[in-house]
C-alpha positions as CSV (number, residue, x, y, z in Angstrom):
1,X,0.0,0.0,0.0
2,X,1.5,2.8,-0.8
3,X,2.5,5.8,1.7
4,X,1.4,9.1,1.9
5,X,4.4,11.6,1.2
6,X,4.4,14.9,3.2
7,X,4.8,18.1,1.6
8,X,8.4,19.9,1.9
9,X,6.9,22.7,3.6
10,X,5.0,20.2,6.3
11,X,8.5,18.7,6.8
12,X,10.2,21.9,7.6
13,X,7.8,22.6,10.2
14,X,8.1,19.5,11.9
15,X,12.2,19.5,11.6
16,X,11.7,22.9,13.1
17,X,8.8,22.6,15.7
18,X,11.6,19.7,17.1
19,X,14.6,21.1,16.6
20,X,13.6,24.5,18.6
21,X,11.9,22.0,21.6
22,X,13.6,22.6,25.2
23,X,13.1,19.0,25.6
24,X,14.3,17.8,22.2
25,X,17.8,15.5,21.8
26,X,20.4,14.9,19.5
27,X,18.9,10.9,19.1
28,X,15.8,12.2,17.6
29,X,17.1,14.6,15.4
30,X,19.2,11.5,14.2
31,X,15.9,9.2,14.0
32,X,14.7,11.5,12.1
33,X,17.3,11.4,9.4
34,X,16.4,8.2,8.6
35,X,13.0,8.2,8.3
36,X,13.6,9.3,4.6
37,X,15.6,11.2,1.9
38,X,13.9,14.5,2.6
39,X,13.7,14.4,6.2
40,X,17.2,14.0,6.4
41,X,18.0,17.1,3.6
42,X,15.8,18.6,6.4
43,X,17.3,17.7,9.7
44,X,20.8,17.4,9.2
45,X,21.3,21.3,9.1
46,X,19.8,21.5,12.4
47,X,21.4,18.0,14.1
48,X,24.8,19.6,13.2
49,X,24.4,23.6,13.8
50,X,25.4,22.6,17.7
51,X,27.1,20.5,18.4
52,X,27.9,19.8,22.5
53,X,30.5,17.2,23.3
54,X,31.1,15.9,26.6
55,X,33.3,12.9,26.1
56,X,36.7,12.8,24.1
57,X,35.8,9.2,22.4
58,X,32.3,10.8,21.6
59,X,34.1,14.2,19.9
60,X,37.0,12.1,18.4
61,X,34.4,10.1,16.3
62,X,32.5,13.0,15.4
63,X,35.6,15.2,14.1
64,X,36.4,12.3,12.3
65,X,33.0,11.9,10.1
66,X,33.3,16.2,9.8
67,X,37.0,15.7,9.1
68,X,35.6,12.8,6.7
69,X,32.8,14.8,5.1
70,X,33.2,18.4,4.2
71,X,29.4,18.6,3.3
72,X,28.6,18.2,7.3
73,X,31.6,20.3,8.2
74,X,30.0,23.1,6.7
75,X,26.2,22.9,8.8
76,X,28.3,23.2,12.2
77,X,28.2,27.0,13.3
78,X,28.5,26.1,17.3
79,X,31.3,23.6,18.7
80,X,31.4,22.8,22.5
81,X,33.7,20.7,24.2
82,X,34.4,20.4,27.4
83,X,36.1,16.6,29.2
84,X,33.4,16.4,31.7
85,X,35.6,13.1,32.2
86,X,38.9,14.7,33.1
87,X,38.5,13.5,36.9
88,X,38.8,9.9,36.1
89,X,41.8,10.4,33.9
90,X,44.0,9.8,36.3
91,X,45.9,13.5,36.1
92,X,46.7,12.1,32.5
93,X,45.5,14.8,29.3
94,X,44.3,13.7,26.0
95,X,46.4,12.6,23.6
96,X,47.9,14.8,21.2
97,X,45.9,12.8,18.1
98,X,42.7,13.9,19.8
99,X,43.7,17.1,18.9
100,X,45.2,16.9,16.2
101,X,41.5,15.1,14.9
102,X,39.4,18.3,16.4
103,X,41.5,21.0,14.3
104,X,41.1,18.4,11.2
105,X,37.2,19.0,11.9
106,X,38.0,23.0,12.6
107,X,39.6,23.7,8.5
108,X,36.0,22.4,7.5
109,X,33.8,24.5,9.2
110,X,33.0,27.4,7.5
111,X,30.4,29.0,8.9
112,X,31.5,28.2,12.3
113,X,30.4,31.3,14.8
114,X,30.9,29.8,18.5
115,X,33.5,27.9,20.0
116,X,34.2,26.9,22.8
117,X,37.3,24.6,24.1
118,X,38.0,23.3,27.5
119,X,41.7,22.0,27.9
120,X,42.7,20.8,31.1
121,X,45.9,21.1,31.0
122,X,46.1,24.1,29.0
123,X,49.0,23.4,26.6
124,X,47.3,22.6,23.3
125,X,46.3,25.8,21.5
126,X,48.3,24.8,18.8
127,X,45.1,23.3,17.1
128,X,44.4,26.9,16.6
129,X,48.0,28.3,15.1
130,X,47.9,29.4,11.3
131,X,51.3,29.2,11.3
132,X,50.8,25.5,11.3
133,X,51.8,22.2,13.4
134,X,54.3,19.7,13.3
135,X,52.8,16.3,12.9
136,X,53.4,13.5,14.8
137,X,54.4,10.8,12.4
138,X,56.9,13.4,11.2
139,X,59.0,15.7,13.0
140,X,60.1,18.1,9.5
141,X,56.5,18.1,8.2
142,X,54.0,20.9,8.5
143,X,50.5,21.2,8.5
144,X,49.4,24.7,8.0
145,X,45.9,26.0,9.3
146,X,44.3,28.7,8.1
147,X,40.7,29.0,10.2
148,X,38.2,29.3,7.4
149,X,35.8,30.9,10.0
150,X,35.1,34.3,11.5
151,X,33.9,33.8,15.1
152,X,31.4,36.0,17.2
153,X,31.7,34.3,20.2
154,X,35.2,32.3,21.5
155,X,35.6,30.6,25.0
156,X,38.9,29.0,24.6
157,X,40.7,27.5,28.2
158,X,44.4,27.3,26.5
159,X,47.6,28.6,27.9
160,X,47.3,32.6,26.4
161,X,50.7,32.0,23.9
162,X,51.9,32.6,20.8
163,X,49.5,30.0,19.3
164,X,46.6,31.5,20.5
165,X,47.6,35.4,20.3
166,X,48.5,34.1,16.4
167,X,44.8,32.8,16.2
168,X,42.8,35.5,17.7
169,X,45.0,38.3,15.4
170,X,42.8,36.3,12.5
171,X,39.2,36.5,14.3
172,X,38.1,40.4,13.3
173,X,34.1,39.7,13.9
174,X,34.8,38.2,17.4
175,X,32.3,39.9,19.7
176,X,32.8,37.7,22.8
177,X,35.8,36.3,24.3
178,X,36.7,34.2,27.5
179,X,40.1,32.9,28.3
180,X,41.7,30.9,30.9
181,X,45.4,31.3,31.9
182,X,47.3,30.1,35.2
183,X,48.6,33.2,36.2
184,X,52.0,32.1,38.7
185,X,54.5,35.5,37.7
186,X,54.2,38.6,36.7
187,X,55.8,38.6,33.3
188,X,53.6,40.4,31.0
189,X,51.2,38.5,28.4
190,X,51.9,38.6,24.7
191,X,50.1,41.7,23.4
192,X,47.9,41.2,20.1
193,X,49.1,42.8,17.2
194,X,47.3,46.2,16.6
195,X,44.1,46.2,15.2
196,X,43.3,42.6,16.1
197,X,39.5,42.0,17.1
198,X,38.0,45.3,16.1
199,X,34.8,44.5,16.9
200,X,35.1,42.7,20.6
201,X,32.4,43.8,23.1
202,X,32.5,41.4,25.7
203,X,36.0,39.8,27.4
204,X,36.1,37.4,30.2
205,X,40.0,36.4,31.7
206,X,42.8,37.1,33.8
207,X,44.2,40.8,34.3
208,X,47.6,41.0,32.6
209,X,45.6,39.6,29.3
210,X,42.7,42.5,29.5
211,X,45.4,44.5,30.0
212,X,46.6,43.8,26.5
213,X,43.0,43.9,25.7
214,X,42.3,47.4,26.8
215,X,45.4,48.5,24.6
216,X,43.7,47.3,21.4
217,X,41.4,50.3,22.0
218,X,38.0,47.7,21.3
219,X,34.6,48.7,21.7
220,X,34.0,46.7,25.1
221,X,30.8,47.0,26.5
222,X,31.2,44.2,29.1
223,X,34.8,43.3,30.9
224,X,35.4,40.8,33.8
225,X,39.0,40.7,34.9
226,X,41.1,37.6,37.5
227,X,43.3,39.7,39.8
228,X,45.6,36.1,40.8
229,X,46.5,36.5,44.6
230,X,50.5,37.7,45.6
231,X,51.1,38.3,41.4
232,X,50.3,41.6,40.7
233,X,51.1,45.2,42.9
234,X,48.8,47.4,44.0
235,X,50.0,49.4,41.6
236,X,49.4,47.5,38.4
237,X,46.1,46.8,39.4
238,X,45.4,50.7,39.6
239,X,47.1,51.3,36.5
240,X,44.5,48.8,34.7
241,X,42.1,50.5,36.1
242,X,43.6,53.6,34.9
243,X,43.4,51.8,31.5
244,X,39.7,52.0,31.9
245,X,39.6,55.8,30.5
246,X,39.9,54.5,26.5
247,X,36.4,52.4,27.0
248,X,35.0,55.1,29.3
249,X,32.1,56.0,27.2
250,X,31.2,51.9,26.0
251,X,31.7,50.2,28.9
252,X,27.9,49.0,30.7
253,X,29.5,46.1,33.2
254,X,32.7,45.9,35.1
255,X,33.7,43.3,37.3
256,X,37.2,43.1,38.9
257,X,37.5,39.5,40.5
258,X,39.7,39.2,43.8
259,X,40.5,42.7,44.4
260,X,42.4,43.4,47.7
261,X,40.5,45.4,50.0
262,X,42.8,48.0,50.8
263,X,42.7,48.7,47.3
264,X,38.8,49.5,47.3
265,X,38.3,52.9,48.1
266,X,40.6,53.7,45.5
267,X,39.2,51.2,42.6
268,X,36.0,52.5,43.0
269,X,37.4,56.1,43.0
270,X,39.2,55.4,39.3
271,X,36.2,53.3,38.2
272,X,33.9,56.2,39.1
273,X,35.7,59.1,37.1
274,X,36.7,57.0,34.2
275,X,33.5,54.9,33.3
276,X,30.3,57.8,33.9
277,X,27.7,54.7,32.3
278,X,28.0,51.6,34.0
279,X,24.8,50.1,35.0
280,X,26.6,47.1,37.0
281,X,29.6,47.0,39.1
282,X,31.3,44.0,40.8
283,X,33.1,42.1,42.7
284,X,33.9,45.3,45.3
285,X,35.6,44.5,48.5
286,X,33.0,45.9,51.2
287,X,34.6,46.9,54.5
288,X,33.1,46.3,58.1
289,X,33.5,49.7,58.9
290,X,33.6,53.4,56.9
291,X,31.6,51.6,54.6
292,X,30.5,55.2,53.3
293,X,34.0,55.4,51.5
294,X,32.5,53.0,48.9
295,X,29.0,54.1,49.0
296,X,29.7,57.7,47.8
297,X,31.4,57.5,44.5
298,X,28.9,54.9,43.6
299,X,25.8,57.5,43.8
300,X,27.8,59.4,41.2
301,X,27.0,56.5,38.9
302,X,23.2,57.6,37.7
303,X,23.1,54.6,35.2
304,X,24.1,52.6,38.2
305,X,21.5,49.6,38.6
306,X,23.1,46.5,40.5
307,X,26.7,46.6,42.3
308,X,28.0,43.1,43.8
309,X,30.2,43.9,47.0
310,X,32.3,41.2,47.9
311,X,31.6,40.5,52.2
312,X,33.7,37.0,52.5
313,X,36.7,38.4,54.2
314,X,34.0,39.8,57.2
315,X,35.2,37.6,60.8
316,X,32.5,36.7,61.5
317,X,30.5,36.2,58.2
318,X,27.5,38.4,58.3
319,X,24.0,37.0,58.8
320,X,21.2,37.0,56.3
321,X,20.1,38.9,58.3
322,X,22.3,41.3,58.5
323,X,23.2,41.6,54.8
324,X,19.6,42.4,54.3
325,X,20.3,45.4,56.5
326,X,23.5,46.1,54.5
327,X,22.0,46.0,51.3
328,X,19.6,48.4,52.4
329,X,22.7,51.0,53.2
């Protein structure tokens, strides 16, 4: 008996009324491919726009059939992955062929937008180097790598090196950018070359690297910086702030993370006079006492609509109570 064939246009809409489901997985997505030809012409744009991978034998086998097929390369425009097995490796990272297979998947995505990469140990950013890589089979060979995408959004948890710096100089639509570096010196972070990421409005990471942010002069509209504990001087971290005065007039969030509480009153002082529009402000280090200090440049802020003060260091911790009362002040 033969089967009644939907319409193209009936097929969209169910593709889509599954594909935009809060509830909806990968597995049917994937059934659904199979149901026929035109289903899967349908649904194989939306199984592959994002892709979210968890485990390293799960992305392995996936950069190999994107590696394998340049067709399905080409429908990714998210990648996530992040080992949510790292804790039963043993201390041990991936291998370096795992990596090697997820840049092989990178050159054929071409309308890539959003990545994100989590490296534990934070040593292969290589993946990412134009400049190319030396493979292992071979130690004169080259690979070169030239990203065939223009990202808007990058969270990338690599050692901040020459690799990297190399990549980002490339990515001129980036809007959004998170990085992860183990800061243990103070020896300054490669700069990016001028003119790199024109267009960034968002930057999540450790302080010497906005610092070399802040000099590219970008747009940046929301900025969260790591101050890393017995690294920096009291004086570098008020001449970043300092550093504030060329996004002045952009910048809508600022959040300094760990900042010493002796250093307060004066942050808040710089952050006041330099940036007249923020509507949030965080992590501030609130004092037990002369808590005025703080208050008072912050009522100069008239765009000012949520500040996060920072009351762990208080002996002992206050109440809820009590920090009802203090958000109240």
């Amino acid at each position: 008996m033969p089967t009644l064939a939907l319409s193209p246009e009936l097929q969209s809409k169910i593709v889509h009324s599954l594909s935009s489901s809060p509830t909806q997985t990968i597995t049917t997505l994937h059934a659904l491919c199979l149901t026929s030809k035109s289903f899967s012409r349908e649904a194989e744009p939306h199984l592959y726009a994002s892709l979210s991978l968890t485990s390293p034998q799960q992305a392995y086998l996936a950069c190999r059939t994107l590696a394998a097929n340049k067709r399905l390369a080409k429908l990714v425009r998210a990648f996530w992955f992040n080992d949510e097995t790292q804790n039963r490796n043993n201390g041990h990272g991936l291998p370096r062929r795992f990596w090697e297979g997820i840049r092989n998947a990178l050159a054929g995505m071409k309308k890539l937008q959003r990545l994100c990469l989590f490296d534990t140990e934070l040593s292969n950013a290589w993946i990412l180097d134009p400049a190319g890589y030396t493979t292992i089979s071979s130690n004169t060979s080259t690979i070169a790598f030239e990203p065939p995408f223009q990202l808007h959004e990058a969270k990338l948890h690599f050692t901040w090196d020459i690799h990297l710096v190399s990549f980002l100089s490339t990515q001129r639509a980036l809007k959004t950018l998170q990085t992860f570096d183990i800061i243990e010196d103070a020896v300054p972070r490669l700069p990016l070359p001028e003119g790199s990421l024109p267009l960034l409005q968002r930057f999540d990471g450790t302080l010497m690297v906005a610092h070399n942010i802040l000099a590219l002069g970008c747009p940046l509209t929301n900025l969260q910086a790591a101050i890393e504990d017995g690294v920096h001087a009291p004086e570098y971290v008020l001449g970043f702030l300092r550093r504030l005065a060329g996004v002045g007039k952009t910048l809508k969030a600022l959040s300094v993370l760990e900042m010493p509480e002796g250093l307060a009153g004066d942050a808040v002082d710089i952050i006041v006079s330099l940036c007249p529009n923020l509507m949030y402000i965080g992590l501030v280090p609130l004092p037990p006492v002369h808590r005025h200090t703080i208050y008072a440049p912050l009522t100069r802020l008239r765009n000012l609509h949520t500040a996060h003060f920072d009351l762990t260091t208080w002996t002992p911790h206050p109440e809820v109570r009590a920090q009802r009362a203090i958000a109240c002040e």
